[in-house]
C-alpha positions in Angstrom: -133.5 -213.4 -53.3 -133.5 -212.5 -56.5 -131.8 -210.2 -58.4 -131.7 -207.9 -61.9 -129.2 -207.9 -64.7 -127.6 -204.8 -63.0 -128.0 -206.1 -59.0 -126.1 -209.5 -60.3 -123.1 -207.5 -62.2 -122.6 -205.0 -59.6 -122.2 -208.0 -56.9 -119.1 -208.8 -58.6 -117.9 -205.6 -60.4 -119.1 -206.4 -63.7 -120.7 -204.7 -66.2 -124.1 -205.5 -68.0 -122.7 -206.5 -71.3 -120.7 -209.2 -69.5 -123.6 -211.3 -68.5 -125.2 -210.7 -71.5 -122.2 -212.4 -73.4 -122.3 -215.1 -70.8 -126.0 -216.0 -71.4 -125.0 -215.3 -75.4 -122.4 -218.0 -74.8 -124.4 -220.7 -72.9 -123.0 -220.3 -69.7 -126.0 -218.1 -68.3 -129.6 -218.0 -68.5 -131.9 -215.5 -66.6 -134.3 -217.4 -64.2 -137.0 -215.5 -65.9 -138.3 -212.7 -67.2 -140.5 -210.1 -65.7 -142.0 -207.4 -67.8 -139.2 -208.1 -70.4 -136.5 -207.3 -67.9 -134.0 -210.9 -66.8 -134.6 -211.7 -63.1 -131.8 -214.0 -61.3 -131.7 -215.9 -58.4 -129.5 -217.4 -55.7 -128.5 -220.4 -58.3 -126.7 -217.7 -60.8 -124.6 -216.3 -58.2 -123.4 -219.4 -57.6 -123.0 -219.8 -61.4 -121.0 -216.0 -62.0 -118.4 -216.8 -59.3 -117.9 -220.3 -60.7 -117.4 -218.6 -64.0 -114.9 -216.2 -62.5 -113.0 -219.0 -61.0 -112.8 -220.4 -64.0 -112.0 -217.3 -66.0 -109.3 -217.1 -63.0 -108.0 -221.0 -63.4 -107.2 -220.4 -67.0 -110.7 -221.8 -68.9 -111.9 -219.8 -71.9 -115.4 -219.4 -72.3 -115.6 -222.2 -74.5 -114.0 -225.0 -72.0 -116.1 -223.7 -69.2 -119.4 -224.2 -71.4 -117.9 -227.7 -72.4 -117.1 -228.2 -68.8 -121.0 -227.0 -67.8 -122.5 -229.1 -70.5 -120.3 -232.5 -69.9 -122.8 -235.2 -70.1 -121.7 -236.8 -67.4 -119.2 -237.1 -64.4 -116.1 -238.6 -66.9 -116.2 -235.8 -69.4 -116.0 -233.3 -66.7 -113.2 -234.7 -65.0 -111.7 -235.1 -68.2 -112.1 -231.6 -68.5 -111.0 -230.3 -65.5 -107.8 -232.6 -65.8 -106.8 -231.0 -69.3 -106.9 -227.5 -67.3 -105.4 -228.5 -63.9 -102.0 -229.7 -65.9 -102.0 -226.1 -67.4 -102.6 -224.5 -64.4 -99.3 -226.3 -63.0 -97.7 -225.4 -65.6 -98.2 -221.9 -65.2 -97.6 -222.1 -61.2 -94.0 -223.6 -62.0 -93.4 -220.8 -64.6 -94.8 -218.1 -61.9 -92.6 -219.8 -59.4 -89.7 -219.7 -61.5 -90.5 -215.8 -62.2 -90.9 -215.4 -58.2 -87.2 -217.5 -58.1 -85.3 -214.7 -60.5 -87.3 -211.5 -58.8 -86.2 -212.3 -55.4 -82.8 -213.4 -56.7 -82.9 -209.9 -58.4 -83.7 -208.7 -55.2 -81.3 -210.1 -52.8 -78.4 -210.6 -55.4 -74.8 -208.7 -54.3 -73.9 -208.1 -57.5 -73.9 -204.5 -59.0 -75.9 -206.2 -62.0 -77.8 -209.0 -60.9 -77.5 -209.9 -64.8 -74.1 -210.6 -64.5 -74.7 -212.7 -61.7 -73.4 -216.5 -62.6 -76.3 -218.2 -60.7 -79.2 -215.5 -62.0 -77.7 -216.7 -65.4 -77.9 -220.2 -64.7 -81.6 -219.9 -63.6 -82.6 -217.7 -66.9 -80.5 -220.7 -68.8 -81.7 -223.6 -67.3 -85.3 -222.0 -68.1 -84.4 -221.8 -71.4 -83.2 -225.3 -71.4 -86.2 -226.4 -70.3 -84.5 -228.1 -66.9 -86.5 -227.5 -63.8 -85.2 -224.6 -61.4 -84.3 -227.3 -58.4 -81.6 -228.9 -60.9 -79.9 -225.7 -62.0 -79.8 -224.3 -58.1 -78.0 -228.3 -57.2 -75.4 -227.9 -59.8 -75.1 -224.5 -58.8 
């Protein structure tokens, strides 16, 4: 199958110019051209959702191009190393952010701020000790 600028953006709800900063990027490149217009195939599908993934993991355009163009199987894990210890990083922040919420949430207080152990989470955050300690000395 293959598809036009405007068939491969509308699969994924993008628009035009987004494709065409991809391929001005690196990341992209039209199968071919036909009558001056880019024509797509079944590869750069593949290559727009792996893009979006990556956009979704946390890569800038830049990493993913580095990550695309890694000469070989070392530098890409390399690569996707560096950005799977950010993405944990972020998943412990978001999990201590789903912690206080539901604490927020389920907390008998009449001002969850006052709460000792909602202010022992936001400290220990600050403190830069993980949530599981503060909740054990809790």
């Amino acid at each position: 199958m293959e598809y036009t600028i405007g068939e491969l953006a509308a699969r994924f709800g993008l628009a035009t110019h987004v494709l065409r900063h991809w391929e001005d990027m690196g990341l992209l490149s039209p199968a071919r051209r036909v009558a001056g217009r880019r024509v797509y195939g079944p590869a750069h599908v593949t290559r727009v959702a792996e893009i979006m993934l990556g956009k979704d993991a946390g890569f800038s355009l830049e990493q993913l191009r580095e990550l695309f163009a890694a000469p070989d199987r070392d530098r890409r894990r390399e690569v996707l190393r560096a950005q799977l210890a950010q993405v944990r990083q972020r998943i412990a922040r978001l999990t201590l952010s789903q912690t206080l919420l539901e604490h927020g949430l389920r907390c008998r207080h009449p001002d969850y701020q006052s709460c000792p152990r909602f202010q022992t989470m936001v400290l220990a955050r600050l403190d830069g000790v993980e949530l599981a300690e503060a909740l054990d000395h809790d």
